[in-house]
N, CA, C and O atoms as a Tinker XYZ file with bonds, in Angstrom:
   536  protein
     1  N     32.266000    9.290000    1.436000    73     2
     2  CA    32.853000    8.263000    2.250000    64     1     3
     3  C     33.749000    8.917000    3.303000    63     2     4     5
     4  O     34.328000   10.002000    3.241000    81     3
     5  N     33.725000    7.755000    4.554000    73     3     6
     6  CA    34.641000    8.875000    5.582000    64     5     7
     7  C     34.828000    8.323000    6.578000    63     6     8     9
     8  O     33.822000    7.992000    7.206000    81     7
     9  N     36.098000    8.008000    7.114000    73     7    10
    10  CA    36.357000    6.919000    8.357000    64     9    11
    11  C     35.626000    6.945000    9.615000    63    10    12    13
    12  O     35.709000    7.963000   10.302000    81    11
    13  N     35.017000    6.096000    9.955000    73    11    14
    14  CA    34.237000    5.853000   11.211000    64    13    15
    15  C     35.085000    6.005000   12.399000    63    14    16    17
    16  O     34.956000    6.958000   13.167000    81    15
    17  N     36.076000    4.940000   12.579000    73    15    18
    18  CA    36.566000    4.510000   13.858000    64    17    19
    19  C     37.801000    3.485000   14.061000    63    18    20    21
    20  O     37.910000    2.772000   13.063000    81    19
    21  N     38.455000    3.292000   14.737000    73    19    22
    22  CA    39.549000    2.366000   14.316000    64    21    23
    23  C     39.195000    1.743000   15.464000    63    22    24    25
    24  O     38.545000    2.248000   16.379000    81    23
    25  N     39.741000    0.353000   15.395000    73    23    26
    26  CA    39.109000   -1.123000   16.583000    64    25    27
    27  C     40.645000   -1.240000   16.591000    63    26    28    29
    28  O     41.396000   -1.388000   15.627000    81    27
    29  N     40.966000   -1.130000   18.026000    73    27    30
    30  CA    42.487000   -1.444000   18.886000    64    29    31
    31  C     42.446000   -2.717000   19.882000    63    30    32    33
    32  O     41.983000   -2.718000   21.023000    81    31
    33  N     42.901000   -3.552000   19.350000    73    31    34
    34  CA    42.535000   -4.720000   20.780000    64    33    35
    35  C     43.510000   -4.283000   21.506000    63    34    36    37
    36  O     44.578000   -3.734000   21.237000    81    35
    37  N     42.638000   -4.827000   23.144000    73    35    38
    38  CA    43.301000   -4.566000   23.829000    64    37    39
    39  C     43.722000   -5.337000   24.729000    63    38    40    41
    40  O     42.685000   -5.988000   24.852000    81    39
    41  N     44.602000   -5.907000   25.654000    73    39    42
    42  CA    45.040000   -6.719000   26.604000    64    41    43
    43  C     44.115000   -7.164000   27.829000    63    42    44    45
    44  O     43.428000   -8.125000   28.175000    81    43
    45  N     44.588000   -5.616000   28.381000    73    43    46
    46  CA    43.327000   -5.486000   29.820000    64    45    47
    47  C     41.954000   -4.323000   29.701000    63    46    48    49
    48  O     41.696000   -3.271000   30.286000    81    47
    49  N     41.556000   -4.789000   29.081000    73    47    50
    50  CA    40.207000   -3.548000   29.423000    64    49    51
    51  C     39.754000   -2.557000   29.823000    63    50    52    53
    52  O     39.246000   -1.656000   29.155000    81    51
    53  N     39.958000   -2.646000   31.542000    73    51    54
    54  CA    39.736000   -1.716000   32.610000    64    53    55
    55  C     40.816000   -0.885000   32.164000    63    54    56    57
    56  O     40.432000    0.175000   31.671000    81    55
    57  N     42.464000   -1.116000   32.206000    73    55    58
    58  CA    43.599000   -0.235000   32.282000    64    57    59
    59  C     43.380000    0.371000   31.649000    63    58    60    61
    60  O     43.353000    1.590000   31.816000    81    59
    61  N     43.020000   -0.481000   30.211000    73    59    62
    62  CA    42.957000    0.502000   28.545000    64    61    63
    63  C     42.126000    1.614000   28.778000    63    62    64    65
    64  O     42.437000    2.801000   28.674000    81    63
    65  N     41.048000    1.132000   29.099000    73    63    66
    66  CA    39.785000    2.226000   29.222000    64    65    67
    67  C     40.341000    3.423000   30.481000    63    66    68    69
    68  O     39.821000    4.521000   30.285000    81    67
    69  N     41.216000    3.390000   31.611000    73    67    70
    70  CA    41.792000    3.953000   32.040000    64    69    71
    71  C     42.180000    5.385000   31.516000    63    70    72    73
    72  O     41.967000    6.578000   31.736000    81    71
    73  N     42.959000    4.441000   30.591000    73    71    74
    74  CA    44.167000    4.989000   30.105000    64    73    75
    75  C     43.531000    6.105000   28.879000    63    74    76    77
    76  O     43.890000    7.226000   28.520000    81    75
    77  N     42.562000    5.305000   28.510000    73    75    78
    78  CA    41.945000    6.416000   27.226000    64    77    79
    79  C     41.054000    7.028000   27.608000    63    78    80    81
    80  O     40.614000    7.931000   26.897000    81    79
    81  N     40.391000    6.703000   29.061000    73    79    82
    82  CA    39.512000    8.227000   29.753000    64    81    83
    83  C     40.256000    9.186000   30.257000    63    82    84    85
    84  O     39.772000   10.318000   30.260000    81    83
    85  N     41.724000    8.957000   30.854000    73    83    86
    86  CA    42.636000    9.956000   31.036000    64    85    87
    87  C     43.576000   11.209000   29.610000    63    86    88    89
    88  O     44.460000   12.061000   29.700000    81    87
    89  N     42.637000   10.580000   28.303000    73    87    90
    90  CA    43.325000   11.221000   27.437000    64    89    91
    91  C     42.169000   11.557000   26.809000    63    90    92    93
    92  O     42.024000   11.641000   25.590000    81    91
    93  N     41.150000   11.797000   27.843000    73    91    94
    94  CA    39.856000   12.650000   27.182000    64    93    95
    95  C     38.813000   11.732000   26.889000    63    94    96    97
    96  O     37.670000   11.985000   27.269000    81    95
    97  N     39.095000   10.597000   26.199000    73    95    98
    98  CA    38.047000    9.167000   25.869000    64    97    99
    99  C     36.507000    9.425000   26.566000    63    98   100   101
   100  O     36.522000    9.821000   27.732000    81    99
   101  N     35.336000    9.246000   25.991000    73    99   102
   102  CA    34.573000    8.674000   26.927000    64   101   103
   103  C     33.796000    7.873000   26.433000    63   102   104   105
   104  O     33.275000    8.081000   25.338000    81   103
   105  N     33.554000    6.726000   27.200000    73   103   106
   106  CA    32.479000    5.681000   26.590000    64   105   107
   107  C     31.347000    5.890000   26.032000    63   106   108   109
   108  O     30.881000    6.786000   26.737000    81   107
   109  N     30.459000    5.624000   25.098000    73   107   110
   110  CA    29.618000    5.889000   24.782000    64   109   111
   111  C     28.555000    4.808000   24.596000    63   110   112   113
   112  O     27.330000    4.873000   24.489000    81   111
   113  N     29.464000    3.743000   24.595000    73   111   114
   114  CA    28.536000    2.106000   24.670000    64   113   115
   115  C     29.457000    0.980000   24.436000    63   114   116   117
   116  O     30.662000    1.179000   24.282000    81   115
   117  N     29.005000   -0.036000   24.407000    73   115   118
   118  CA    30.040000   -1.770000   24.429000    64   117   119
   119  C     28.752000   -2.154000   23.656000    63   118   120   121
   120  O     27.631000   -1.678000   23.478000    81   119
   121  N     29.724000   -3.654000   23.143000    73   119   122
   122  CA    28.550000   -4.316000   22.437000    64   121   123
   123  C     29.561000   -5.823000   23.177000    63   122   124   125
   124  O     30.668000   -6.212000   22.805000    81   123
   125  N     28.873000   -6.269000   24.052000    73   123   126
   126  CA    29.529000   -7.788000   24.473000    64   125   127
   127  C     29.484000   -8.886000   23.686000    63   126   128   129
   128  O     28.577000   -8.952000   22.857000    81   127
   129  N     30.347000   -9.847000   23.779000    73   127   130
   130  CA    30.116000  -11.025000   22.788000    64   129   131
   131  C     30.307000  -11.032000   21.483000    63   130   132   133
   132  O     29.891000  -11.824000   20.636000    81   131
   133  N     30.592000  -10.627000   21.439000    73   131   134
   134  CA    30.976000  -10.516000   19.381000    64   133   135
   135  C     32.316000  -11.592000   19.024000    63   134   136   137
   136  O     33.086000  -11.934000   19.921000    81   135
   137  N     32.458000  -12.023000   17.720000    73   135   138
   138  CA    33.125000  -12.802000   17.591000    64   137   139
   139  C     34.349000  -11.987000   17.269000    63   138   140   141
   140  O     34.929000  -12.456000   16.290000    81   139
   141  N     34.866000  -11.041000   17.713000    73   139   142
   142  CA    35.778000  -10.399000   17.972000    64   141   143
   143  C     36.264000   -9.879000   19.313000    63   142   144   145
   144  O     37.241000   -9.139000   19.433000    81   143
   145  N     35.263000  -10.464000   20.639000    73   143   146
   146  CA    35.555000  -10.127000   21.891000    64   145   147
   147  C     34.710000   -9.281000   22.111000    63   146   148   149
   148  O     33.894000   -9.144000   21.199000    81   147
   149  N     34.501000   -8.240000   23.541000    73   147   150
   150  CA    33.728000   -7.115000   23.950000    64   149   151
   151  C     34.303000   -6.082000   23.213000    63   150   152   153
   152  O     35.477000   -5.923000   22.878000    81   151
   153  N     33.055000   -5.227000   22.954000    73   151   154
   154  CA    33.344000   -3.695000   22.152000    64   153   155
   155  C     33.707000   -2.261000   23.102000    63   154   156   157
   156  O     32.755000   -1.732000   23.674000    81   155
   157  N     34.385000   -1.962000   23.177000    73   155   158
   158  CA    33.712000   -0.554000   24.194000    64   157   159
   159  C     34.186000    0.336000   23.094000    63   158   160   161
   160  O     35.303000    0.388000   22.580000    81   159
   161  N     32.577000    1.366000   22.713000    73   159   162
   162  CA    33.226000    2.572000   21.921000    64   161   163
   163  C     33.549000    3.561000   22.757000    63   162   164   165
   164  O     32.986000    3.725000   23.840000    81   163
   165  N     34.478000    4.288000   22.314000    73   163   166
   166  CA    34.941000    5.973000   22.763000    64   165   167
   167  C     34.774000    6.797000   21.902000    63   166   168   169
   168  O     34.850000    6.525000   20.703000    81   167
   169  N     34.487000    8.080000   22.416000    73   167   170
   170  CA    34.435000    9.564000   22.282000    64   169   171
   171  C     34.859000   10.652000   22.224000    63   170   172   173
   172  O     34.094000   11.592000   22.442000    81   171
   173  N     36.005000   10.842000   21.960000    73   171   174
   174  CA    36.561000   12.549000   22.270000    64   173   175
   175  C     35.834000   13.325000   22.420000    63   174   176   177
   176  O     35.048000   13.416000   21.477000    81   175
   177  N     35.558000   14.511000   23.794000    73   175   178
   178  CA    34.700000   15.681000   23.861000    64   177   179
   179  C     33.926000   16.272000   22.784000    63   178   180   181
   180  O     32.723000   16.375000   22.541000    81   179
   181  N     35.206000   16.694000   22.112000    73   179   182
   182  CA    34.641000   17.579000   20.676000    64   181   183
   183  C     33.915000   16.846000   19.248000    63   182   184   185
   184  O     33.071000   17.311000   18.481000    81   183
   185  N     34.501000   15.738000   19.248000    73   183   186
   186  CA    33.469000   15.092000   18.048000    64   185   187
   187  C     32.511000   14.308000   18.386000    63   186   188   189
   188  O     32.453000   13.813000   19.512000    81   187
   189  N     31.240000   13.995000   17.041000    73   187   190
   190  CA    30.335000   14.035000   17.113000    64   189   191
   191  C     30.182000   12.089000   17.329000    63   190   192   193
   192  O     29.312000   11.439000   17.909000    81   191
   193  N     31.249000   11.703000   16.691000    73   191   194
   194  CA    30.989000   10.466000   16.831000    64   193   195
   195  C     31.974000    9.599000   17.625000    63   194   196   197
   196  O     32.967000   10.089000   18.164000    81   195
   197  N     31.717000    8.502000   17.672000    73   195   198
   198  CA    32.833000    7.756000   17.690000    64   197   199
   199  C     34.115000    7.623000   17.137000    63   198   200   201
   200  O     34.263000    7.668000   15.916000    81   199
   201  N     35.027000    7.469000   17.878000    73   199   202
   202  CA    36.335000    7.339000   16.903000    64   201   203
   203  C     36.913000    6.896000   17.374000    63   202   204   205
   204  O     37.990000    7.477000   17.238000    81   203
   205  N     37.097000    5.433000   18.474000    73   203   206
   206  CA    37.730000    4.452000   18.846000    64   205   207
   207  C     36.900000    3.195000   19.354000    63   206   208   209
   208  O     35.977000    3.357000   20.151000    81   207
   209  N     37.292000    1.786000   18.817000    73   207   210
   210  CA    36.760000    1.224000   19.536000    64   209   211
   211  C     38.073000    0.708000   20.016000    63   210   212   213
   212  O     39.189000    0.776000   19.502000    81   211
   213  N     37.551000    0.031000   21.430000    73   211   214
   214  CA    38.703000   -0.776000   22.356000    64   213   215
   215  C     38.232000   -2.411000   22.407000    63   214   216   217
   216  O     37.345000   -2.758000   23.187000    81   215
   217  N     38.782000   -3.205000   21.671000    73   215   218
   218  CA    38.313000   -4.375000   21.420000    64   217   219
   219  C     39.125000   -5.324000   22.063000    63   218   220   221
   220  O     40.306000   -5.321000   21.714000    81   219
   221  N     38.674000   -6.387000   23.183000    73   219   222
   222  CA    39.137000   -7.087000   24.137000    64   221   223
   223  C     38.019000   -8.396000   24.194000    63   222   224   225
   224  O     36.798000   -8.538000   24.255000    81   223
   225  N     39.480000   -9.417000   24.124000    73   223   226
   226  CA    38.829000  -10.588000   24.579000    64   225   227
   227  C     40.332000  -11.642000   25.180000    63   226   228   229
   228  O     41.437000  -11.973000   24.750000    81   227
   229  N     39.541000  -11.835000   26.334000    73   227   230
   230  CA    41.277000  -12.014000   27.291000    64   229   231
   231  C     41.845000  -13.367000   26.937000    63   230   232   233
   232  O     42.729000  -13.928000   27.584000    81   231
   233  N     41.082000  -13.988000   25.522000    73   231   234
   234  CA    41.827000  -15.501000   25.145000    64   233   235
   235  C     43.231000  -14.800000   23.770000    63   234   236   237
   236  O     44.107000  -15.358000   23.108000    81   235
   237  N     42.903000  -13.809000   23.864000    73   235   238
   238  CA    44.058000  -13.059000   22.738000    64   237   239
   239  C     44.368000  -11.450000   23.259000    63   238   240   241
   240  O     44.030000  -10.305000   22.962000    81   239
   241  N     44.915000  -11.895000   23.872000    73   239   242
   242  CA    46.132000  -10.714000   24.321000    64   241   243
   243  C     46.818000  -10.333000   23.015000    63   242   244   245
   244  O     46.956000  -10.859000   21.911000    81   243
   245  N     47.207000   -9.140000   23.634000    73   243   246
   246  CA    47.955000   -7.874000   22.238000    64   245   247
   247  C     49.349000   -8.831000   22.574000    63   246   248   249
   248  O     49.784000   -9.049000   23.704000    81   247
   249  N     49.922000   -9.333000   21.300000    73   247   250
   250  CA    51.199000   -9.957000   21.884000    64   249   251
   251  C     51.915000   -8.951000   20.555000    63   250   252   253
   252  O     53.101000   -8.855000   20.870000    81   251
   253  N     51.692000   -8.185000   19.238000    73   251   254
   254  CA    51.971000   -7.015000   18.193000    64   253   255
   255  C     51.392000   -5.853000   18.276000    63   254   256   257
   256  O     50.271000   -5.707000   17.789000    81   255
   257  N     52.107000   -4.718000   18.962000    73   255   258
   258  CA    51.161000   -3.250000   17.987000    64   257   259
   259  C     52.184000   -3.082000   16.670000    63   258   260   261
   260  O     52.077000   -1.895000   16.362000    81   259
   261  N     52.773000   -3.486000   16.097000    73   259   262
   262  CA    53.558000   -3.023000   15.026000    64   261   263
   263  C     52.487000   -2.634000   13.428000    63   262   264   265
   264  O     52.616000   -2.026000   12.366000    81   263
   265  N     51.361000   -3.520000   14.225000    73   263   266
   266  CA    50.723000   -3.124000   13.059000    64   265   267
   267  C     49.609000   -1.906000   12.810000    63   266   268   269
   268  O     48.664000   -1.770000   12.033000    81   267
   269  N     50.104000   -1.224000   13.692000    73   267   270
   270  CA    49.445000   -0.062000   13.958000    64   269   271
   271  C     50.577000    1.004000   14.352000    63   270   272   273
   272  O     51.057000    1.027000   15.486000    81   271
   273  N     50.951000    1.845000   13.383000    73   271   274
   274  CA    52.166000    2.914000   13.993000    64   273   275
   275  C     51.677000    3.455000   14.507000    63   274   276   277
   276  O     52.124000    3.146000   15.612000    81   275
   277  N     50.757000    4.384000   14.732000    73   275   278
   278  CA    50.648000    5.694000   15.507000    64   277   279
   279  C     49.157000    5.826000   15.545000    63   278   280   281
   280  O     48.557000    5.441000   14.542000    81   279
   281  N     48.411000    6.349000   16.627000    73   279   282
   282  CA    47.311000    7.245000   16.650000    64   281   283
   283  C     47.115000    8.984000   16.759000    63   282   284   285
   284  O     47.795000    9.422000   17.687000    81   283
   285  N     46.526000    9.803000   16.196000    73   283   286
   286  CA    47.095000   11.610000   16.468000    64   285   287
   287  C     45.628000   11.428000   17.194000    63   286   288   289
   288  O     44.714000   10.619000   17.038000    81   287
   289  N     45.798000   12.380000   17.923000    73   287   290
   290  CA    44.508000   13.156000   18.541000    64   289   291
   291  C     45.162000   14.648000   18.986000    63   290   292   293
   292  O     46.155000   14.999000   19.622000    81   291
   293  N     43.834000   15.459000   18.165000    73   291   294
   294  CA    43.839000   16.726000   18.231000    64   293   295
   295  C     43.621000   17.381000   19.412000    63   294   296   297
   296  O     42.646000   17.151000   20.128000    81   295
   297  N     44.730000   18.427000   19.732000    73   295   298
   298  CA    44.501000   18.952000   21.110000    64   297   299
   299  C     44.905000   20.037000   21.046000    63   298   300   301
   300  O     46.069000   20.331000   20.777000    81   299
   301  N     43.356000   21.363000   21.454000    73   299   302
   302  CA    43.709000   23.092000   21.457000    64   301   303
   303  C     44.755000   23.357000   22.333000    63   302   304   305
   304  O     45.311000   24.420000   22.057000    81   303
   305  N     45.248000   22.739000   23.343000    73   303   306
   306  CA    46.212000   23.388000   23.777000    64   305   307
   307  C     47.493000   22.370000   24.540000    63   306   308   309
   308  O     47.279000   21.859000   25.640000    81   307
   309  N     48.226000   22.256000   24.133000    73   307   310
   310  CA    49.355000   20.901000   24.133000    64   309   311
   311  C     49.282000   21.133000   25.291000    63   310   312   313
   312  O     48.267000   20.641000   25.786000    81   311
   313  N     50.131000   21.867000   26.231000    73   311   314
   314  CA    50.846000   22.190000   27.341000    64   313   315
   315  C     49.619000   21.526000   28.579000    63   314   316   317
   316  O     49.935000   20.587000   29.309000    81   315
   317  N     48.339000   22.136000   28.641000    73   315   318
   318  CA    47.388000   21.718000   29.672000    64   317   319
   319  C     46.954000   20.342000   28.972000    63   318   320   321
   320  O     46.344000   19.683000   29.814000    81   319
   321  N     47.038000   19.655000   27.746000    73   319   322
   322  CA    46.834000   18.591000   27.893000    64   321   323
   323  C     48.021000   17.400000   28.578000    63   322   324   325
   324  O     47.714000   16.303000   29.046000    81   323
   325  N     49.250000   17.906000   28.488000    73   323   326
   326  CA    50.350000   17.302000   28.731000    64   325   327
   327  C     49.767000   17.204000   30.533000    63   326   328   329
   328  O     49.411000   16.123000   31.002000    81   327
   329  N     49.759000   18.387000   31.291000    73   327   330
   330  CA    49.413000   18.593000   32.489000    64   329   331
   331  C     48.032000   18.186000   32.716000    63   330   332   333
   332  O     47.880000   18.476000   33.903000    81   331
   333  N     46.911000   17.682000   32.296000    73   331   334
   334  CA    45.979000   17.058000   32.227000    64   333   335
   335  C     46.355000   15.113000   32.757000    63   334   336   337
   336  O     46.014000   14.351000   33.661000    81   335
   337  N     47.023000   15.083000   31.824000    73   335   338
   338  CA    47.273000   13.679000   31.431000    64   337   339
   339  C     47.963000   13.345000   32.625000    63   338   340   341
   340  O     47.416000   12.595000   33.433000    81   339
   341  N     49.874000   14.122000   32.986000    73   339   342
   342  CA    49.901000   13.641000   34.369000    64   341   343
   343  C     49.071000   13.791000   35.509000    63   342   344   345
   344  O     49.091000   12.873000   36.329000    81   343
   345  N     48.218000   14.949000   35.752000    73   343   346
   346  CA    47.396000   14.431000   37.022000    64   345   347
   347  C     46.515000   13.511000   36.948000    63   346   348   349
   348  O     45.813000   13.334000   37.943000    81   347
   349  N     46.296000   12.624000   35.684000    73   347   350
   350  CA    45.413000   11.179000   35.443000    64   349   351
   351  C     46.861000   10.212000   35.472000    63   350   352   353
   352  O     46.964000    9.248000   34.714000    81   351
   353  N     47.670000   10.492000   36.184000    73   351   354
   354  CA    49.083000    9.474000   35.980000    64   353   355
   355  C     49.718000    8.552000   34.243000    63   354   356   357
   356  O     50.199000    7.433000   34.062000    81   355
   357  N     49.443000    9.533000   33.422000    73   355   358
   358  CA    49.911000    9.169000   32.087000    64   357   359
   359  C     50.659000   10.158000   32.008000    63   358   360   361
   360  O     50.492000   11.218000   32.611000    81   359
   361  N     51.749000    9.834000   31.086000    73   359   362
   362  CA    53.558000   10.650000   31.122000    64   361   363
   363  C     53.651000   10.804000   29.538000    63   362   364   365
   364  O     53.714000    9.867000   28.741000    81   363
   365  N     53.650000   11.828000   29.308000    73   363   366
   366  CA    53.705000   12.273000   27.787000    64   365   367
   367  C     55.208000   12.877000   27.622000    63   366   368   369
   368  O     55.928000   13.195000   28.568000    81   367
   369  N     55.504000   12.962000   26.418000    73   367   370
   370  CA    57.331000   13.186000   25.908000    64   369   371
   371  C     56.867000   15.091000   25.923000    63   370   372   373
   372  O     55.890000   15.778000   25.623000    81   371
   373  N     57.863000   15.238000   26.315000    73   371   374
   374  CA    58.254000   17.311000   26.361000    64   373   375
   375  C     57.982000   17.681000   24.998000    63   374   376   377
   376  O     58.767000   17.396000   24.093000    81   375
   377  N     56.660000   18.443000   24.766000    73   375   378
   378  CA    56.820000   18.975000   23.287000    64   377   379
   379  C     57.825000   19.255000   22.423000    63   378   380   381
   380  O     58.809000   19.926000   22.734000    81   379
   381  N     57.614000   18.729000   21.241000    73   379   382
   382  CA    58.890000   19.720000   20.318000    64   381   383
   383  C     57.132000   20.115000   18.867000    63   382   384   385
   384  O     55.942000   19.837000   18.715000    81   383
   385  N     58.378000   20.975000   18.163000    73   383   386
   386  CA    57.935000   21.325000   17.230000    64   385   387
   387  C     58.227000   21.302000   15.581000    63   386   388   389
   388  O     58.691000   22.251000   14.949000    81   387
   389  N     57.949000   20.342000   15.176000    73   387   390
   390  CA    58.459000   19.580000   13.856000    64   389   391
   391  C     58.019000   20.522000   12.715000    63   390   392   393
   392  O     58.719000   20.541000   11.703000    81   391
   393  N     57.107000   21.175000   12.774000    73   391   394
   394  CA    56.771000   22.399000   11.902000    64   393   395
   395  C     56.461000   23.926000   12.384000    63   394   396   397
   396  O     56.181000   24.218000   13.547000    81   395
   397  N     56.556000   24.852000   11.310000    73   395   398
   398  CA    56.227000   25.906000   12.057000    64   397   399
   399  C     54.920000   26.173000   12.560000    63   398   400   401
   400  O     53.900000   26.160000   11.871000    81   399
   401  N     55.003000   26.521000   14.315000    73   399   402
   402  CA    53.478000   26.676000   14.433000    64   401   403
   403  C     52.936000   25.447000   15.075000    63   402   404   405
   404  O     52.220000   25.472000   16.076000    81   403
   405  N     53.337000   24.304000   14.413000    73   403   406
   406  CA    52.903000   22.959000   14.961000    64   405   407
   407  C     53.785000   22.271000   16.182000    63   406   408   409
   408  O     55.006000   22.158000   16.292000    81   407
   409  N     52.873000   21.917000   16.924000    73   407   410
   410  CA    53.376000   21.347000   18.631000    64   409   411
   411  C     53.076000   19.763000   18.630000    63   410   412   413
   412  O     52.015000   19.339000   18.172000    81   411
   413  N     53.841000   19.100000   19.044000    73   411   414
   414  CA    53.380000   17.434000   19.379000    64   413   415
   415  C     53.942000   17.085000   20.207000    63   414   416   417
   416  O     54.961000   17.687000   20.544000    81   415
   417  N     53.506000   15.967000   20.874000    73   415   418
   418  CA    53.905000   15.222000   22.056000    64   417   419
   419  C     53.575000   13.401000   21.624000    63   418   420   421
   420  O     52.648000   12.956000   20.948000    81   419
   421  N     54.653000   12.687000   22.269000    73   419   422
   422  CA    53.791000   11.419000   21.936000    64   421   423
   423  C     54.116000   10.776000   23.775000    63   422   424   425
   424  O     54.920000   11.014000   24.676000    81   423
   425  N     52.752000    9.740000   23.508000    73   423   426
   426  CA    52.891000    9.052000   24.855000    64   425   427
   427  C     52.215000    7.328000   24.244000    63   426   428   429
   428  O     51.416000    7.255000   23.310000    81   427
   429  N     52.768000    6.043000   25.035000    73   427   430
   430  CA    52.347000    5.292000   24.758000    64   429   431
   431  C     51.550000    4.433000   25.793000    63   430   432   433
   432  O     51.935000    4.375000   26.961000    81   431
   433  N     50.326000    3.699000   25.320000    73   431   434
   434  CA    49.544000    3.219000   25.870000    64   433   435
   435  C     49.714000    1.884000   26.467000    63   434   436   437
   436  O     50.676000    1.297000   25.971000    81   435
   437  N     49.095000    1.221000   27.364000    73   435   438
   438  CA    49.229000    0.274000   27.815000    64   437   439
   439  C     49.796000   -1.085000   27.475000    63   438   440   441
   440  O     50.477000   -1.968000   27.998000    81   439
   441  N     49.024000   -0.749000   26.058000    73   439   442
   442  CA    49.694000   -2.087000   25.801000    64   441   443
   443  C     50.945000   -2.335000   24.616000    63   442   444   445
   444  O     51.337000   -3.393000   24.124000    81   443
   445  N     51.418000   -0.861000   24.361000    73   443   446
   446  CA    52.143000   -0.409000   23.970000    64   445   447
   447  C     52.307000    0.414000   22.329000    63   446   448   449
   448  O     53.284000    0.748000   21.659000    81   447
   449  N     50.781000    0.517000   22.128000    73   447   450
   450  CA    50.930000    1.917000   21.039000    64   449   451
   451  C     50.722000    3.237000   20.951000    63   450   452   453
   452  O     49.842000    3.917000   21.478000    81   451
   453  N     51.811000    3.618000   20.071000    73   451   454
   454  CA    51.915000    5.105000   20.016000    64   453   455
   455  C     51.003000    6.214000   19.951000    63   454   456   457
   456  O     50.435000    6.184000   18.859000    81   455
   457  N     50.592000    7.260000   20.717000    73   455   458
   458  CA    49.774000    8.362000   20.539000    64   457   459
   459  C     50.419000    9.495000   20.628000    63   458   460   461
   460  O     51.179000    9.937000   21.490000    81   459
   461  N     49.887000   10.072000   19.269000    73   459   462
   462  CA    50.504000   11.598000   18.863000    64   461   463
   463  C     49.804000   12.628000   19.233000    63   462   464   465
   464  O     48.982000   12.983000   18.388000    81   463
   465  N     49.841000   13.368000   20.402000    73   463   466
   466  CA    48.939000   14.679000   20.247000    64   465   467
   467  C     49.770000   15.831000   19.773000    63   466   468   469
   468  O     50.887000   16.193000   20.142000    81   467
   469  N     48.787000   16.429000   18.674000    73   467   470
   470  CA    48.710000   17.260000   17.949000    64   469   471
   471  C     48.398000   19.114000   18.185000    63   470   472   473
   472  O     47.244000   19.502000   18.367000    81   471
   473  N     48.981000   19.604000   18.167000    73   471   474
   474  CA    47.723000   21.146000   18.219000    64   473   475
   475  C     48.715000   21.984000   17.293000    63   474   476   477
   476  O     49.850000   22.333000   17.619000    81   475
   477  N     48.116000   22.229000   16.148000    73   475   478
   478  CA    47.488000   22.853000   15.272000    64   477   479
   479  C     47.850000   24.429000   15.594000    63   478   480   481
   480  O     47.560000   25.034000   16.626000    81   479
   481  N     48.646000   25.002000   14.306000    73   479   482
   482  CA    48.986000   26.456000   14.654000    64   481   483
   483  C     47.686000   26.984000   14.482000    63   482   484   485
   484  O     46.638000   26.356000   14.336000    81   483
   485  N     47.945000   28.753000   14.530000    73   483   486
   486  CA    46.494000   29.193000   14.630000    64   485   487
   487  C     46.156000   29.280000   13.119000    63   486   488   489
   488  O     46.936000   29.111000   12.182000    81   487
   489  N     44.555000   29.643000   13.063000    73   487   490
   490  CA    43.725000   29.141000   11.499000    64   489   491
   491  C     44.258000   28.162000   10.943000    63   490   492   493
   492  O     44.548000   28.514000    9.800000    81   491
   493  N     44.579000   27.017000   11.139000    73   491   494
   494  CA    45.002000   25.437000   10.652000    64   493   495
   495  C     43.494000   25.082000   10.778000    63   494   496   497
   496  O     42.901000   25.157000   11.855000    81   495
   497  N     42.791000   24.613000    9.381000    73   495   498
   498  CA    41.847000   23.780000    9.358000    64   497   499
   499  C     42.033000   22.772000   10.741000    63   498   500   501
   500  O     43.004000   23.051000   11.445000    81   499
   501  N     41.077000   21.498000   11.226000    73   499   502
   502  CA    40.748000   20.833000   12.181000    64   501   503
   503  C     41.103000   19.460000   11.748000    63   502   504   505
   504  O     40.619000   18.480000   12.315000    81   503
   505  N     42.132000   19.342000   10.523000    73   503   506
   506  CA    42.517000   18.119000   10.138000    64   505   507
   507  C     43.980000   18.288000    9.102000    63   506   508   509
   508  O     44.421000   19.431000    8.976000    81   507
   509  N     44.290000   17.793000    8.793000    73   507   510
   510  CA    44.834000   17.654000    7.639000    64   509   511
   511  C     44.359000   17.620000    6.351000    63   510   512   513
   512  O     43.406000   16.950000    5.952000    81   511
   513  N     45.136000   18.453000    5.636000    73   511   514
   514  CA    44.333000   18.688000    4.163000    64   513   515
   515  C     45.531000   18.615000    3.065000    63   514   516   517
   516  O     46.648000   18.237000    3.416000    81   515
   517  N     45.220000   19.042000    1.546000    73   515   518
   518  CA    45.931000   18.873000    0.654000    64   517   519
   519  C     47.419000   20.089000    1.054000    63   518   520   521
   520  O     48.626000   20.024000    0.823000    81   519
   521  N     46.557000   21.087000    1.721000    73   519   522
   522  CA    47.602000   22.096000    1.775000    64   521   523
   523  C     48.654000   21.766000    2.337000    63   522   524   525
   524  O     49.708000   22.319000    2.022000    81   523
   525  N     48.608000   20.829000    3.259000    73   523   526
   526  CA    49.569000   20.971000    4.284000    64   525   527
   527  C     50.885000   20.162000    3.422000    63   526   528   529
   528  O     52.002000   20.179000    3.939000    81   527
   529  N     50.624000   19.327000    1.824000    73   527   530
   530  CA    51.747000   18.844000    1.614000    64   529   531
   531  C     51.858000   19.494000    0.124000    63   530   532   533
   532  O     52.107000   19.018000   -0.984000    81   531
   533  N     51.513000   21.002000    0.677000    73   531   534
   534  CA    51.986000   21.856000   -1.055000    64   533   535
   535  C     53.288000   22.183000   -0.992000    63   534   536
   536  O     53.834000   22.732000   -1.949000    81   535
């Protein structure tokens, strides 16, 4: 068993999708009409699947993200993603480093939830594992 994808509604569509092609995102397909609103899935470069959908239907606007704390997305190199992101006009917080080795930044999205990018000291598995809370 193994998580697919997380479904984020979203307010405005276009911005969202903006906002998450400027943080690497890329579409990979929509499914219109659903009784949950339009689908658009996303992509991160490096993985194989999906791992966001952006779910919008403009009779229910995001009026809570509380129920969603945080999203991480993994990134080889903080600093050029930070500088990535502003020349797509998204403003990420000045790295710090909460562990040894480990770099993060958070920036928030349109409609106002949190994204954590991550990068991973060197030989750090590509996720989180048991080790990391020995």
């Amino acid at each position: 068993m193994r998580m697919l994808h997380l479904g984020l509604r979203v307010t405005d569509l276009e911005r969202s999708h903006a906002f998450y092609a400027a943080l690497g995102y890329a579409k990979v397909g929509s499914v219109p009409e659903t009784g949950f609103g339009s689908l658009t899935m996303l992509q991160l470069p490096d993985d194989p699947f999906v791992s966001l959908e952006l779910v919008h239907d403009p009779a229910r606007p995001v009026e809570d993200t509380g129920a969603v704390n945080h999203l991480v997305v993994q990134v080889d190199d903080l600093e050029a993603a930070i500088a990535d992101l502003a020349a797509n006009g998204v403003t990420a917080e000045p790295p710090a480093e909460p562990g040894p080795g480990l770099r993060t930044s958070w920036l928030t999205d349109p409609d106002g939830y949190r994204i954590e990018l991550v990068q991973w000291p060197p030989g750090h598995p590509p996720g989180m594992t048991k080790a990391d809370f020995v």
